[in-house]
C-alpha positions as CSV (number, residue, x, y, z in Angstrom):
1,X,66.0,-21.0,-15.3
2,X,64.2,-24.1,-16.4
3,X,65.6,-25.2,-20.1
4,X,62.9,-25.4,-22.1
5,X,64.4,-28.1,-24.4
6,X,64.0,-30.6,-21.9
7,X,60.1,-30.2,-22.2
8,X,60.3,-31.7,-25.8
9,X,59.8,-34.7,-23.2
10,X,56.0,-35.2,-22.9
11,X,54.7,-35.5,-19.0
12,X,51.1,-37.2,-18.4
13,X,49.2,-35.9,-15.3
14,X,47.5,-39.6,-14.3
15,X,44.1,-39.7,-12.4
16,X,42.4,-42.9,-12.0
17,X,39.0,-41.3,-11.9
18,X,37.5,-38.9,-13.7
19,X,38.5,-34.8,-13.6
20,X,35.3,-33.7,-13.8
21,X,34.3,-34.7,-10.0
22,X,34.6,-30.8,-9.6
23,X,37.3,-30.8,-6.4
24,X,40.0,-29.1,-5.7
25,X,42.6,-31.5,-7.0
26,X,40.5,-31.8,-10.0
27,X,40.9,-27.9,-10.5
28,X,44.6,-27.9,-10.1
29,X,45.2,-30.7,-12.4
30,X,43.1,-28.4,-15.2
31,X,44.4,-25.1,-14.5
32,X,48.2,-26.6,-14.5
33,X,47.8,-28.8,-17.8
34,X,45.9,-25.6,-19.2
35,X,49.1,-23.5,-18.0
36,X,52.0,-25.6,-18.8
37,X,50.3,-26.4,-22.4
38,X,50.2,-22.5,-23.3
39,X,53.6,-22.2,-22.2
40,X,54.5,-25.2,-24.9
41,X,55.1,-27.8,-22.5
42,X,53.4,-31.3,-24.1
43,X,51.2,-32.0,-20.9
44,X,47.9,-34.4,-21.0
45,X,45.9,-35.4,-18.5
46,X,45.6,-39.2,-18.3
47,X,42.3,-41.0,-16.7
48,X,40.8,-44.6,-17.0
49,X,37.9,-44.7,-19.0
50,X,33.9,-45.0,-18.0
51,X,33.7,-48.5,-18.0
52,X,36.6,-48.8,-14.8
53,X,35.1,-45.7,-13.5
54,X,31.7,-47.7,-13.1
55,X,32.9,-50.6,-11.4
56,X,35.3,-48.3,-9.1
57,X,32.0,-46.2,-8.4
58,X,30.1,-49.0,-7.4
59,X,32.9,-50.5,-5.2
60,X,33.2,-47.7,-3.2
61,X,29.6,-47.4,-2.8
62,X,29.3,-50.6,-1.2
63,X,32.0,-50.3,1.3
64,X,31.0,-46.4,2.2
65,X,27.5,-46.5,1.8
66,X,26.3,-50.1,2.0
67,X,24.8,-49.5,-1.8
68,X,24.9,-52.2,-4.0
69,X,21.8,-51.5,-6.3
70,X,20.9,-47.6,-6.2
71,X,21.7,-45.9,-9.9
72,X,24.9,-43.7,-9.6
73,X,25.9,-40.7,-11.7
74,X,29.3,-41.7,-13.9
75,X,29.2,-38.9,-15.3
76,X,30.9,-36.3,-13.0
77,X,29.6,-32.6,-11.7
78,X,31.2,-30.9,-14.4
79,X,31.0,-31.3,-18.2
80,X,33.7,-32.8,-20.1
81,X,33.5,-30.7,-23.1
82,X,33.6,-28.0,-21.0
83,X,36.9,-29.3,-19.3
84,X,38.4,-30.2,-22.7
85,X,38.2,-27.2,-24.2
86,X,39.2,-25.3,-21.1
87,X,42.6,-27.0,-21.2
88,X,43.6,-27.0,-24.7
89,X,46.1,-27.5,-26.1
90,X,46.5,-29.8,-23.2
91,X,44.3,-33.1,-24.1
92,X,42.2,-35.0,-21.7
93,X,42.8,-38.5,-22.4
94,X,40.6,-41.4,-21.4
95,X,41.6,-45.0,-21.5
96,X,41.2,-48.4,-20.7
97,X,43.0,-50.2,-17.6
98,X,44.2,-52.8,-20.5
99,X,45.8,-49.9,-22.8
100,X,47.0,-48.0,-20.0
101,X,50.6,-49.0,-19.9
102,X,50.6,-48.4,-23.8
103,X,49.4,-44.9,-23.3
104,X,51.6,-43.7,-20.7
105,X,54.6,-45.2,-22.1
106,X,54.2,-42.3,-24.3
107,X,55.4,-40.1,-21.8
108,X,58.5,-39.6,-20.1
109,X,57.6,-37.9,-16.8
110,X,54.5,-39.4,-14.7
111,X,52.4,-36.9,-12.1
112,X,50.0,-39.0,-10.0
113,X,47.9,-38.4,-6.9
114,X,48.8,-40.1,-3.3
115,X,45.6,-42.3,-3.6
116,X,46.3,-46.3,-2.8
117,X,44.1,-47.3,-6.2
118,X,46.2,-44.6,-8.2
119,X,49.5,-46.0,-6.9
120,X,48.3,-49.7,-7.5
121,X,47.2,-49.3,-10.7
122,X,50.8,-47.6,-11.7
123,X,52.4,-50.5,-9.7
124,X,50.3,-53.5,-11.8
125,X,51.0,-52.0,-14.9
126,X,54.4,-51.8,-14.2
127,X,55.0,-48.0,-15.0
128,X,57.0,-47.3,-11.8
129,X,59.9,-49.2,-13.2
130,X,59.9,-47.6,-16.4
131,X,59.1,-44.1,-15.8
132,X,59.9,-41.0,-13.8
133,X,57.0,-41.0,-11.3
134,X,56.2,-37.3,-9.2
135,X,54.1,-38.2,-6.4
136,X,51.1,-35.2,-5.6
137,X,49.9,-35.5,-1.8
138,X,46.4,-34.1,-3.1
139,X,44.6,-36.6,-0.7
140,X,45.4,-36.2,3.1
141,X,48.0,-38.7,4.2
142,X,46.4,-38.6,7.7
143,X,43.0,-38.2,9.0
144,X,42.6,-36.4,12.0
145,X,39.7,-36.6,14.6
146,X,38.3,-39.9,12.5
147,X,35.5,-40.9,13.8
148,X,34.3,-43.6,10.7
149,X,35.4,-46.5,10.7
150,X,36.8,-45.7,6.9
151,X,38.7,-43.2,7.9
152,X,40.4,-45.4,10.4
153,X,41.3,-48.0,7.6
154,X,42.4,-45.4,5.8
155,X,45.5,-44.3,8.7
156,X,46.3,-47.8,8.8
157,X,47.2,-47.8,5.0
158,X,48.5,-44.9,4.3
159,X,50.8,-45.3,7.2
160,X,51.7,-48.9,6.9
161,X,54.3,-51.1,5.2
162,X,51.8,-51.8,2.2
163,X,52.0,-47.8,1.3
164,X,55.6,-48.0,1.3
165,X,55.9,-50.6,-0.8
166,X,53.5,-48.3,-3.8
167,X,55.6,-45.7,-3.6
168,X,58.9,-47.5,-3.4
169,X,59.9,-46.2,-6.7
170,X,59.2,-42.8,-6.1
171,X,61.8,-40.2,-5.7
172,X,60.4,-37.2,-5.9
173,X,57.1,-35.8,-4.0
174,X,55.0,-32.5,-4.1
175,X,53.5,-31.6,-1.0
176,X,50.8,-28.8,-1.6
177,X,51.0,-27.5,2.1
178,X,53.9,-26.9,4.6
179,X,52.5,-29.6,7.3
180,X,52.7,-32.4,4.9
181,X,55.8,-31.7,3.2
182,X,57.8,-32.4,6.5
183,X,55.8,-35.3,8.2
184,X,56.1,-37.3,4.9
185,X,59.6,-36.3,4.9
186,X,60.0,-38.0,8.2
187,X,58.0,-40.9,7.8
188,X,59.3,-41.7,4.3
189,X,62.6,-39.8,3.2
190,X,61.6,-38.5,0.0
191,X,63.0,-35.6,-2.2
192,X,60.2,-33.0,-1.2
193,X,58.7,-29.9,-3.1
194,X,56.6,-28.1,-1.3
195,X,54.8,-26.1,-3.7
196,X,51.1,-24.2,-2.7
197,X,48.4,-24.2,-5.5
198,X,48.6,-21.3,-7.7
199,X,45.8,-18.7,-8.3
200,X,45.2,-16.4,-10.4
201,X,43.8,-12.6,-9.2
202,X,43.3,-11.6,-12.9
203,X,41.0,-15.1,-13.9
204,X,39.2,-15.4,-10.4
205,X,38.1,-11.5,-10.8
206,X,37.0,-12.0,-14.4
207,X,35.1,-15.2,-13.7
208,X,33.1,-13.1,-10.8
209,X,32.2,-10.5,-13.5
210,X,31.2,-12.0,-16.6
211,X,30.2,-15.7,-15.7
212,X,27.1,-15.5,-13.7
213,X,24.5,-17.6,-12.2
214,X,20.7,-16.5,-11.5
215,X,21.2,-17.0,-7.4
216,X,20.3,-13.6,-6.1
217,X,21.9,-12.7,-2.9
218,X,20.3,-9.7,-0.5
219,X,22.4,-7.1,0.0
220,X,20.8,-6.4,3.0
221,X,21.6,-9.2,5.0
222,X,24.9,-10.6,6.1
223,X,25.9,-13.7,2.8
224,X,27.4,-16.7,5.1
225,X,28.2,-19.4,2.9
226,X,29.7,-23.2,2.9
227,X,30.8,-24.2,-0.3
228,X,31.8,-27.8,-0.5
229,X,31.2,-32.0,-0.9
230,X,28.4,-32.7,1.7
231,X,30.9,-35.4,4.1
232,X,32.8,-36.6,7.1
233,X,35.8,-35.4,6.1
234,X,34.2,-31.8,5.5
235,X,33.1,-31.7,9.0
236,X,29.1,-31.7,8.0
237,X,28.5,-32.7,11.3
238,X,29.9,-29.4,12.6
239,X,27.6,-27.6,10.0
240,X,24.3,-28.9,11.3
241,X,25.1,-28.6,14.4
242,X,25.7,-24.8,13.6
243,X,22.5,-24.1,12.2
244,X,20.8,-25.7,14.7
245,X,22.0,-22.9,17.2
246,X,21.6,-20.7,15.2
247,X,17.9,-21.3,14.2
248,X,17.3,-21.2,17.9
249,X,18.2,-17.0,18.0
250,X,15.5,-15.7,16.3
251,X,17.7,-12.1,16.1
252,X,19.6,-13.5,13.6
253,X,16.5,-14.3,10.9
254,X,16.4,-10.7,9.9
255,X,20.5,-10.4,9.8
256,X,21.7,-13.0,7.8
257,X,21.3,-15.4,4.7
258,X,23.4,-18.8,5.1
259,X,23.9,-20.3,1.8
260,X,25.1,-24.1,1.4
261,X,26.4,-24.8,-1.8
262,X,27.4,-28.9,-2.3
263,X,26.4,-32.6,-2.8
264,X,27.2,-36.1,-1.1
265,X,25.7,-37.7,1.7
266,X,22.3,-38.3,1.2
267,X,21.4,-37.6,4.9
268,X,22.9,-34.6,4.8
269,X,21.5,-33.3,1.8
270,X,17.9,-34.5,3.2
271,X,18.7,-32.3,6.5
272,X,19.4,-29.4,4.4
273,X,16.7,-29.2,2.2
274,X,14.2,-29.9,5.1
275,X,16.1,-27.1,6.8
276,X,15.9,-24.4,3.8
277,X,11.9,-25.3,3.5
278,X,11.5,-24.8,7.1
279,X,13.6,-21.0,7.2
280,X,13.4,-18.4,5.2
281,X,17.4,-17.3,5.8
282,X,18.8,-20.9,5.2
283,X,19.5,-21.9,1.3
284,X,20.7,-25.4,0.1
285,X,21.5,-25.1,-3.6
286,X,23.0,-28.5,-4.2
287,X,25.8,-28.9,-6.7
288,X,26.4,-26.5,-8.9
289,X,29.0,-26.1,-11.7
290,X,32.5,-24.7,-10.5
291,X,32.4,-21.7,-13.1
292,X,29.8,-19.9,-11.4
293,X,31.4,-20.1,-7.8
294,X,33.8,-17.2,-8.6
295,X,30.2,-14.6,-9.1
296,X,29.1,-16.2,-6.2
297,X,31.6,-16.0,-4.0
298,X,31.8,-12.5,-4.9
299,X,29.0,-12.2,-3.1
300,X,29.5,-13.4,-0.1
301,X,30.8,-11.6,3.4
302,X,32.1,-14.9,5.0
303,X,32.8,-18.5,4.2
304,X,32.9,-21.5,6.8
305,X,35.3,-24.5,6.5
306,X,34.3,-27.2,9.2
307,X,36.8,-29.3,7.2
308,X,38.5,-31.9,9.9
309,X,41.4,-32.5,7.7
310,X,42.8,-30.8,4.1
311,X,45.6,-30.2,2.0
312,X,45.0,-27.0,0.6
313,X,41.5,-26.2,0.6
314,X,40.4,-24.3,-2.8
315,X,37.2,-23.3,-1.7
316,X,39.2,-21.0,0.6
317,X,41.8,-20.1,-1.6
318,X,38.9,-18.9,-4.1
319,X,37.3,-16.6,-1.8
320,X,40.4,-14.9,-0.1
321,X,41.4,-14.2,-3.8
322,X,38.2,-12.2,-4.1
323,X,38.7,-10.2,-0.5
324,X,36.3,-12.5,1.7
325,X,37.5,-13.7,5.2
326,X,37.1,-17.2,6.3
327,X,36.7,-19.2,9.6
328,X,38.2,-22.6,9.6
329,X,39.5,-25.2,12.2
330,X,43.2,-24.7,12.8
331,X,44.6,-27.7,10.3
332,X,47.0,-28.0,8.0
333,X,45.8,-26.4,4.4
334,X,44.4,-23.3,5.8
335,X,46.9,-22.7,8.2
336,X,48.8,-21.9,5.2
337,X,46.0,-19.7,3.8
338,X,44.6,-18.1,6.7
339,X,46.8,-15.2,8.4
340,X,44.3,-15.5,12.0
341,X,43.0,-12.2,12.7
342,X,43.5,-10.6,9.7
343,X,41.8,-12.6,6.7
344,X,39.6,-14.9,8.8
345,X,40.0,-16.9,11.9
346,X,41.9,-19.9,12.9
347,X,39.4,-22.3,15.7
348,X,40.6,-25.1,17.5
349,X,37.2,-26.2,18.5
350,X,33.7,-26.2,17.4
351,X,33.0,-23.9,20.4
352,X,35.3,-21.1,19.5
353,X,34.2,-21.7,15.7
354,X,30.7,-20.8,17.3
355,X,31.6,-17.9,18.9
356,X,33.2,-16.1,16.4
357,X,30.4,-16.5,14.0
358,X,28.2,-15.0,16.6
359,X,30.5,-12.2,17.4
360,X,30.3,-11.1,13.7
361,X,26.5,-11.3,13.1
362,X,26.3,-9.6,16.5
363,X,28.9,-6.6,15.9
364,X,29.2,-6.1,12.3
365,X,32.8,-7.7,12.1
366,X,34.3,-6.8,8.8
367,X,38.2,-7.5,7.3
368,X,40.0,-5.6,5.0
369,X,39.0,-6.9,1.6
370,X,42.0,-5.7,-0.2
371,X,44.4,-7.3,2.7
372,X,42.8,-10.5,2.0
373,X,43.6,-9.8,-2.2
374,X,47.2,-9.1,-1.5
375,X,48.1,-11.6,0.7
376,X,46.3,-13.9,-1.6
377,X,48.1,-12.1,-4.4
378,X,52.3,-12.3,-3.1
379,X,51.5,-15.7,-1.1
380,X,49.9,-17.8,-4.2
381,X,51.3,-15.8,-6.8
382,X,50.8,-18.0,-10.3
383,X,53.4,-17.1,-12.3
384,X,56.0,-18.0,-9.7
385,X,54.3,-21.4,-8.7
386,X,54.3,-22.2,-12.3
387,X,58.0,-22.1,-12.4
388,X,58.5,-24.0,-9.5
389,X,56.5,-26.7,-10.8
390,X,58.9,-26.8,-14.1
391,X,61.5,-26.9,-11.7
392,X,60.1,-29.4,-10.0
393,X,59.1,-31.2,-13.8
394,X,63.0,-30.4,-14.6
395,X,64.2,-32.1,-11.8
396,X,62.8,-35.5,-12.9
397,X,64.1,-35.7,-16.2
């Protein structure tokens, strides 16, 4: 048992950017400081205010996408009132990089993200010297099949001597999936929690119920949908590729609906709304606010991850809690998700990912829906995660 006393120490989750990006880490940072706060542990969320986040924004504008003039949106998919009342009693706190030592020295236990500019920042400021630092591998260490030349920078960071130097004064890591927990083991020789994202059945079936959006879905046809940020690392690529096959078997206009839900790359997002004027069946919504995507997931009869890498893919997580199967590559994140066969598929290649969604349209394939709940229910089970993220908490005291 965790003793409860100990939490009269205050613990800061710290995120460089924003938390109202709208992504999967952003969700598990709100539901935990929402959790842990209701439970009386003192939990904040900590994030660098609006004037770092611009110049960060811009910055990785330029070296992704060459932009160094076009407007961007600081404000974040989701709204921060929204967010803010949604954790409570937890507190989002915003701050400056100059008062950012002073604010965190408030707290006794730091939770940060794996990302290089989190890990600098802590590292400038000098809180890795002064505090208890939990490192969260939210962002994949490695990235598979790269084929930017980003993603190939990123390898050479993540797995060089400069890496190992931020995290030097970290002891203790949390490794959302089962893959990652043991390669950073190797690699690194840290204390390791592996600890999955928690979800709850009771919240997630709720949300589908009485917080819906004005999308209407056909009964009548099969609901296909891909639900997530429009980029490389999502496996876009994949996707178009997909629906360009498909718009080819004119059997399949009648059958199905194919619903992409997501923003990003403005190529992409070009492709797809040229795509949903030209056919009937295909729908691009663009971006839209995460507490609708339980109702619409509801929904749905099958999601597609193309992801090429992950750590624990939420959109996935999401729609198994509410009984619908899934078809991803075979990665690590929802090969700890996924049971192959029996709440989705497991692919290896774009091929097989392919076929199977053509065997379904073709034959009717359906799962279980209430195999999907319970494995969904014993396998991500909330309450228990929760403790083993006190433990975890404890254990850096």
């Amino acid at each position: 048992m965790v003793n409860k006393n100990k939490f009269a120490k205050r613990i800061a989750i710290f995120v460089s950017t924003p938390i109202s990006e709208g992504g999967g880490a952003e969700k598990f940072f709100i539901e935990t400081a929402k959790y842990l706060s209701n439970k009386n542990v003192p939990i904040d969320i900590v994030t660098l205010n609006q004037s770092f986040y611009k110049v960060y924004a811009r910055f990785i504008h330029i070296i992704y996408y060459a932009n160094f003039v076009k407007k961007l949106d600081y404000k974040g998919n989701e709204d921060k009132k929204e967010i803010k009342k949604r954790i409570s009693p937890s507190r989002w706190i915003e701050t400056s990089l100059f008062n950012l030592k002073k604010t965190l020295n408030l707290y006794d236990v730091i939770y940060t993200k794996n990302e290089v500019i989190d890990l600098l920042i802590l590292k400038i400021v000098g809180i890795g010297k002064m505090k208890k630092i939990i490192l969260g591998m939210h962002t994949p260490h490695w990235y598979s099949k790269t084929k930017s030349f980003i993603s190939r920078i990123h390898n050479t960071i993540y797995g060089g001597i400069f890496y190992k130097w931020l995290i030097s004064d970290i002891k203790t890591v949390h490794s959302p999936n089962t893959t990652y927990a043991k390669t950073f083991k190797k690699q690194f020789d840290k204390n390791i929690y592996q600890i999955y994202y928690p979800i709850s059945l009771s919240h997630i079936k709720n949300s589908s119920k009485n917080i819906k959006c004005s999308i209407k879905f056909d009964p009548k046809r099969l609901q296909i949908i891909y639900l997530g940020r429009i980029g490389e690392q999502k496996g876009i690529d994949y996707l178009c590729n997909l629906l360009n096959i498909l718009s080819q078997q004119k059997e399949f206009f009648n059958k199905i609906q194919f619903n992409i839900i997501g923003s990003g790359e403005k190529k992409y997002e070009d492709i797809f709304n040229n795509l949903s004027k030209r056919y009937p069946w295909i729908h691009y919504y663009g971006y839209i606010s995460s507490k609708f995507i339980p109702h619409i997931l509801s929904k749905q009869d099958l999601l597609l991850s193309f992801s090429r890498w992950e750590t624990l893919p939420y959109n996935i997580l999401e729609a198994q809690a509410l009984g619908v199967p899934v078809i991803a590559f075979d990665i690590p994140g929802p090969q700890d998700i996924i049971q192959n066969g029996k709440t989705g598929f497991l692919v290896r290649s774009e091929a097989e990912l392919i076929e199977k969604i053509t065997h379904i349209i073709n034959h009717n394939v359906s799962f279980d829906k209430q195999t999907i709940i319970n494995h969904i229910k014993v396998k991500f089970n909330d309450k228990r995660i929760y403790k083993e993220m006190l433990m975890m908490l404890y254990s850096a005291l």
